[in-house]
C-alpha positions in Angstrom: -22.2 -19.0 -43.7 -18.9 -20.1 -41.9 -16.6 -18.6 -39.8 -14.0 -19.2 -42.6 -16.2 -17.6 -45.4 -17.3 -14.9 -42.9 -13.6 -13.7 -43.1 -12.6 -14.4 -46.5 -15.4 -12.2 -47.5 -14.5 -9.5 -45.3 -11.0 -9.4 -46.3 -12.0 -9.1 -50.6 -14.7 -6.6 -49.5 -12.0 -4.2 -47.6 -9.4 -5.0 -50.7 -12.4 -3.7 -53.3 -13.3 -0.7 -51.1 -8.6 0.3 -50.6 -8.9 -0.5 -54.8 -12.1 2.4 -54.8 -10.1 4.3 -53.1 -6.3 4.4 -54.5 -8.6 5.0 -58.1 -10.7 8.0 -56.8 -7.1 9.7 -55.3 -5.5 8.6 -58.7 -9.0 10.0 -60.4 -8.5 13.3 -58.6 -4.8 13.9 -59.1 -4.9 15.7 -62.8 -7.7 18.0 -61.4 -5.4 19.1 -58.9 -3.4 20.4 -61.6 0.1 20.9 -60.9 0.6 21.0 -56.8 -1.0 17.7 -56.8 1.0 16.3 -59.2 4.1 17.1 -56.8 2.4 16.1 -53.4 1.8 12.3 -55.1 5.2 12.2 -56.4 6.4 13.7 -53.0 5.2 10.6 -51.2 6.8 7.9 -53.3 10.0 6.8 -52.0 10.0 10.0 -48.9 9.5 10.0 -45.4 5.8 11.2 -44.1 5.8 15.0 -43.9 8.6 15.6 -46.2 7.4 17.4 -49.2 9.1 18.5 -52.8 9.7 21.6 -54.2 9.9 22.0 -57.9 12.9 24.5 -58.4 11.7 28.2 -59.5 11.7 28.8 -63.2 15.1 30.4 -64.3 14.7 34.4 -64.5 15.3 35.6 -68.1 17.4 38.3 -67.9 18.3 41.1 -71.1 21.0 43.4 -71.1 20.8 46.6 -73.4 24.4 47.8 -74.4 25.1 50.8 -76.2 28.3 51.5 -77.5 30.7 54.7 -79.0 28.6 57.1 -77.2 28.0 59.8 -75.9 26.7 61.7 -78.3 23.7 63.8 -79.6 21.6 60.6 -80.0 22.3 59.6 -75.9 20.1 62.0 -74.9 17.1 60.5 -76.4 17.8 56.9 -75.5 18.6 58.0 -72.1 15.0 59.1 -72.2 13.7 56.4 -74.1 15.2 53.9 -71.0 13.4 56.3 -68.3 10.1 56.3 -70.0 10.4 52.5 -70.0 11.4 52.4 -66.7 14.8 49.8 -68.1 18.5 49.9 -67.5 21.0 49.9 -70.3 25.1 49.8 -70.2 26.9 52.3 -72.0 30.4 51.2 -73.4 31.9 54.8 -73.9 35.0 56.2 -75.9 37.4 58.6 -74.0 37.4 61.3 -76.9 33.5 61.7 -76.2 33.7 61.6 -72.4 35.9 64.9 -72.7 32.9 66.6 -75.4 30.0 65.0 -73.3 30.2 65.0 -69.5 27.2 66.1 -68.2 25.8 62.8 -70.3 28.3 60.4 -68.6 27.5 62.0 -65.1 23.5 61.5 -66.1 23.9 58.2 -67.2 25.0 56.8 -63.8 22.6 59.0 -61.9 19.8 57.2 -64.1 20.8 53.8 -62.8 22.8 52.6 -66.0 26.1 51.1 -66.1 29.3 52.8 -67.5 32.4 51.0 -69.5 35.5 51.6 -71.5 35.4 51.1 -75.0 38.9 52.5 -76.0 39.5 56.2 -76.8 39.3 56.7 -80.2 38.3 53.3 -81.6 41.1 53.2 -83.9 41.4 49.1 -85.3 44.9 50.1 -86.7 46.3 51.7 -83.4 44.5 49.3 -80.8 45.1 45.9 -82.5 48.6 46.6 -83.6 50.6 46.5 -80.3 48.6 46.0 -76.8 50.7 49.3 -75.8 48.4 51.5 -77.5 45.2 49.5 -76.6 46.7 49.5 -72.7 47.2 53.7 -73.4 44.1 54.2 -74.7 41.7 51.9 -71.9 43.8 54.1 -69.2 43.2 57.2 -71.1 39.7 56.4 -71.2 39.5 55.1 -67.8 41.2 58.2 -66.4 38.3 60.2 -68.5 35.5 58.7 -67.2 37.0 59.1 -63.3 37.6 62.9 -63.6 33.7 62.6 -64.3 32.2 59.7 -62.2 35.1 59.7 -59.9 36.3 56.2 -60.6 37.3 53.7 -63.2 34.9 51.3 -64.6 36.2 47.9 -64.6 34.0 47.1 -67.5 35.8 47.1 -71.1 34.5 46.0 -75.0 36.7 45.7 -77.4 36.0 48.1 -80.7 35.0 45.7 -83.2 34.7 42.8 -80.5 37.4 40.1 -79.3 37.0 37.9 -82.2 39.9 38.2 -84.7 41.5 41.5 -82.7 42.4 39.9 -79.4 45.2 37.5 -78.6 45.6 35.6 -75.4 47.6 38.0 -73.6 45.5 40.9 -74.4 42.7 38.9 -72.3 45.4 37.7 -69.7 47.0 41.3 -68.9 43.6 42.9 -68.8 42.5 40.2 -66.4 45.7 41.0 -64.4 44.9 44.6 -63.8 41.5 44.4 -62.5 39.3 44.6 -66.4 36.5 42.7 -67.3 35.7 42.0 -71.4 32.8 41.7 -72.4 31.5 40.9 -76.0 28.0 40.1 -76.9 25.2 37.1 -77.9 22.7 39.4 -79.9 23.8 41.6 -82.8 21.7 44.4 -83.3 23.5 45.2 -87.1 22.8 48.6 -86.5 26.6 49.2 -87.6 27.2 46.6 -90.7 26.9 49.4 -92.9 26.1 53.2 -92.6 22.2 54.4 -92.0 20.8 50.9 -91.1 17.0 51.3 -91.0 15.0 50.6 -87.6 13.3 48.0 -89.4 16.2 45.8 -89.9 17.6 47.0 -86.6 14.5 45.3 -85.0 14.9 42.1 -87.2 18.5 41.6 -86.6 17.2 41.7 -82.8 14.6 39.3 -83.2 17.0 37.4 -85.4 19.2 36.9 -81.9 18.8 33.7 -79.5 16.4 33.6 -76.6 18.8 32.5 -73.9 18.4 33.0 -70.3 21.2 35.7 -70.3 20.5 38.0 -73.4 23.5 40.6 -74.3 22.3 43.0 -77.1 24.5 45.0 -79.3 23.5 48.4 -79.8 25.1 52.1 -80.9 24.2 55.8 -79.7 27.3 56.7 -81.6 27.3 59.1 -84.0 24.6 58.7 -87.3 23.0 56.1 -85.0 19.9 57.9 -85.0 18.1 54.6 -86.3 18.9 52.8 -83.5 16.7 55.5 -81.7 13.9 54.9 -83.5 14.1 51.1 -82.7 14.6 51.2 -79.1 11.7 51.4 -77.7 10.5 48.3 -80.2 13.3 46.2 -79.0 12.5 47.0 -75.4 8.2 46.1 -75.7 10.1 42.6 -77.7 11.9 41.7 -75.2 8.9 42.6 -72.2 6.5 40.4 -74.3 9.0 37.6 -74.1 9.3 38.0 -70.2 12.5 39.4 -69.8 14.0 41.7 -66.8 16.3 44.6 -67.9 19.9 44.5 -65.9 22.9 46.2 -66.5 26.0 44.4 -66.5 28.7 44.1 -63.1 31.8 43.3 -62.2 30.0 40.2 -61.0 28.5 38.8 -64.1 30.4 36.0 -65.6 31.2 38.1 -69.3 30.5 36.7 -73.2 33.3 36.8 -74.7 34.5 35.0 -78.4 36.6 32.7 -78.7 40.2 33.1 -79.8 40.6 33.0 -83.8 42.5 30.4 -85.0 43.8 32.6 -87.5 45.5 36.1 -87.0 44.2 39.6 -88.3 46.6 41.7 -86.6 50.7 40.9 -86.9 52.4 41.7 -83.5 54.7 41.1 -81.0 53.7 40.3 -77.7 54.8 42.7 -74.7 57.5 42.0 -72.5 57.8 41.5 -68.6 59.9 44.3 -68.4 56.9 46.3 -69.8 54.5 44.3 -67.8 56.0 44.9 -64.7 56.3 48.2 -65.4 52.8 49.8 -66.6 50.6 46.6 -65.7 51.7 44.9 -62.6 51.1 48.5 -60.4 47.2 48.9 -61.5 44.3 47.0 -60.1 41.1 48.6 -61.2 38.5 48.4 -58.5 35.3 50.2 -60.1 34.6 52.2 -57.1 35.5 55.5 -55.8 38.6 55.7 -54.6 39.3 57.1 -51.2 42.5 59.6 -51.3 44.7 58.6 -48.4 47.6 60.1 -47.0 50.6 57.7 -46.0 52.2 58.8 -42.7 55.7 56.7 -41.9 57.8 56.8 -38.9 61.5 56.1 -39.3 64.4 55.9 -36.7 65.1 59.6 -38.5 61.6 61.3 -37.8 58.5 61.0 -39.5 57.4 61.3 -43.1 54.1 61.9 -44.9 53.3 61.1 -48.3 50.5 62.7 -50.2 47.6 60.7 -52.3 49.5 59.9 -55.5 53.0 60.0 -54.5 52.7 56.0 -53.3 51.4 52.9 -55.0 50.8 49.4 -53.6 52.0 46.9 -55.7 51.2 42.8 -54.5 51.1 43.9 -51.2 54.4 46.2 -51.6 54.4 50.0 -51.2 56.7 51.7 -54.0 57.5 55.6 -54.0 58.6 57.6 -56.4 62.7 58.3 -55.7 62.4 62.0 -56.4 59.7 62.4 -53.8 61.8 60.4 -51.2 65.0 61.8 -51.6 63.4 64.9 -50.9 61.1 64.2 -48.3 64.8 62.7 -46.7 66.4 65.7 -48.0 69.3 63.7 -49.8 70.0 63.9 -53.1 69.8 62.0 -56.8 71.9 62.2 -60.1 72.3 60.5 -63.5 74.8 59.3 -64.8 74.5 58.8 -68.7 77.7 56.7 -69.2 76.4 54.0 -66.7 72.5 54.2 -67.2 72.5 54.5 -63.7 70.7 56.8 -61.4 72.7 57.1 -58.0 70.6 58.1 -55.0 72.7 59.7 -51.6 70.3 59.8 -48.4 72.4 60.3 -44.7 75.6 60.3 -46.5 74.4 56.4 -47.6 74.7 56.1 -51.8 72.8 53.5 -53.5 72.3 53.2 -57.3 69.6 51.5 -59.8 69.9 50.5 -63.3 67.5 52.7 -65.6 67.0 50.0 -67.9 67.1 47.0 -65.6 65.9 48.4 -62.3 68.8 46.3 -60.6 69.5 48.1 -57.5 73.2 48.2 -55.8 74.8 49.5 -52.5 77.7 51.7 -53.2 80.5 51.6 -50.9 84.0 53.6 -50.9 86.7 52.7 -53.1 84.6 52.0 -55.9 83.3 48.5 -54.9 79.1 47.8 -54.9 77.1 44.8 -53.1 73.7 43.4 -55.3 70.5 44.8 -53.7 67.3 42.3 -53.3 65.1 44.3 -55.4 64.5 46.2 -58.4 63.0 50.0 -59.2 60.1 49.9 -61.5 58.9 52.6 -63.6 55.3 54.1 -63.3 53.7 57.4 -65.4 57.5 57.5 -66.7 58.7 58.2 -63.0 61.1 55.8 -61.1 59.6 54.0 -58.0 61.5 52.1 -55.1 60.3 49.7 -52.9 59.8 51.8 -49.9 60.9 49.7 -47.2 63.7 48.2 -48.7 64.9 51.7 -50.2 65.0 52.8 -46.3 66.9 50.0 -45.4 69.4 50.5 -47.9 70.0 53.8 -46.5 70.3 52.3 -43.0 66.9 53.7 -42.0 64.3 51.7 -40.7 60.1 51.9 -41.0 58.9 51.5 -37.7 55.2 52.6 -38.1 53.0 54.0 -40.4 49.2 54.8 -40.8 46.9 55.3 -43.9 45.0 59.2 -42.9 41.7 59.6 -45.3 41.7 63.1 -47.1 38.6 65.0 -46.8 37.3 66.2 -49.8 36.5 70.1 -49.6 
């Protein structure tokens, strides 16, 4: 044999044995099963040494939400959720707060969530005007504080968005600090009175099996159905792999759509309203820390108590009863000229009631424009507090925010 041939045959018997091979590794790569399948695919096209990661599987979350409680039936899902070791929210109405505490208090020491859902659930009253849907949330809201000690920012409309909201129900609740939340799985445990379990459980299993599952639900009164199904809905939704969350502030809500037809015949609110009962609340959803507010003017100090302040956009307003007192001057109405006229250091100044327009008064009759308006607040007048010193020639040269202790 040649040289020549002596070679050739070398080189086609290492290009049959690097052919053996690649088949034997291609051979072997299904019976690695899946982390082989990504370390061959990991070398195609990558640097040495780098490897791919296939993305976790998205977690399939389910969130149990009661609504219209408290009431004799919370007990028992309450216990249902502990034997099950889950977490539920509870959207609550203000008229059952007041007859069950003790239940509100339990459900957040249990883990669960709390949230508004109205006072008195009242289509005609909430869906009329947004005044009375704004009055019965803070009613609520207040409720559940003088409980929990502070104000969910969580909120479900009675009856859902669908058909009862417009936009500037969503907008001004928005504004204040609310979050809306509808739902993606209807229970039907309310489309009529005395639902049976049975169909409870089938409108459940009726629902879509998203990643994010938001289940309707009542422990309401003569929603002792419901009870009955719970603990079936709860063993559905384990066997389908779900985790059981409550829902936060920082959950991005389901809400409907806006109708593009209206149910309800209003008039929307005006800024003068806004500005007046929206524009001062921003609804945190944790317990508020009572402050003193301590100021120090060219004229001595002053010290405001919790809830005789507010801090509006970055702007602290008073109420002008508590200053003028607290600067021992004096205040007056004057009926004729809608005006209440404020006199602090022998300095008068006067504010529209119905505008808020604010004016210097000075001898002889005459009056200069002030750059700011009065607001009203929990039908009291406030003042920007800075700019009401300056108007009586006094000027804020310190202050300091002093935490209350609670006895």
């Amino acid at each position: 044999m040649t040289e020549r041939s002596r070679h050739s045959t070398g080189r086609i018997l290492a290009g049959l044995l690097l052919g053996l091979a690649a088949l034997m590794i291609v051979a072997m790569i299904p019976m690695q099963g899946r982390l082989g399948s990504i370390a061959f695919a990991a070398d195609q096209g990558k640097a040495q040494g780098e490897v791919e990661v296939l993305a976790p599987k998205a977690e399939k979350k389910v969130y149990l939400t009661f609504d219209d409680g408290p009431s004799t039936h919370t007990k028992a899902v309450l216990d249902i959720l502990a034997k099950e070791k889950v977490t539920g929210t509870f959207f609550v109405l203000g008229k059952q707060v007041k007859q069950y505490p003790a239940l509100i208090q339990r459900i957040v020491d249990e883990g669960h969530a709390i949230g508004n859902h109205s006072y008195n659930h009242q289509y005609n009253e909430l869906y009329s005007d947004f005044r009375n849907f704004w009055s019965q949330i803070r009613k609520t809201g207040d409720a559940i504080k003088d409980v929990i000690g502070y104000e969910p920012r969580l909120v479900r409309a009675p009856g859902g968005t669908f058909l009862n909201f417009d936009q500037q129900y969503f907008n001004l609740l928005e504004q204040a600090g609310y979050i809306v939340h509808d739902w993606n799985v209807d229970s039907n445990d309310s489309k009529r009175v005395g639902v049976p379990a049975r169909e409870i459980m089938q409108g459940v299993k009726s629902g879509a099996l998203g990643s994010s599952v938001i289940v309707l639900m009542h422990d309401g009164i003569g929603h002792g159905e419901t009870v009955k199904a719970l603990p079936e809905i709860i063993q559905y939704y384990k066997h389908k792999g779900y985790s059981f969350e409550v829902l936060t502030p920082e959950i991005k809500p389901v809400q409907f759509q806006l109708a593009s037809r209206d149910r309800w015949h209003r008039n929307p609110v005006s800024k003068t309203w806004i500005d007046a009962n929206v524009a001062s609340v921003q609804v945190t959803g944790k317990p508020e820390i009572k402050q003193q507010f301590k100021i120090w003017t060219n004229n001595g100090e002053v010290l405001f108590e919790p809830g005789q302040y507010r801090a509006v956009a970055g702007v602290t307003y008073v109420p002008v009863r508590t200053l003028v007192e607290k600067l021992k001057g004096t205040v007056s109405y004057s009926a004729m000229d809608r005006e209440v006229v404020v006199t602090i250091s022998g300095v008068q100044w006067g504010m529209d009631a119905v505008t808020g327009n604010a004016r210097l008064i000075h001898e002889a009759g005459m009056s200069t424009s002030l750059p700011w308006k009065s607001t009203e607040y929990d039908h009291q007048i406030y003042v920007p507090l800075r700019q009401a010193l300056e108007a009586s020639r006094l000027s804020l040269t310190q202050y300091e925010l002093i935490p209350v202790e609670e006895a």
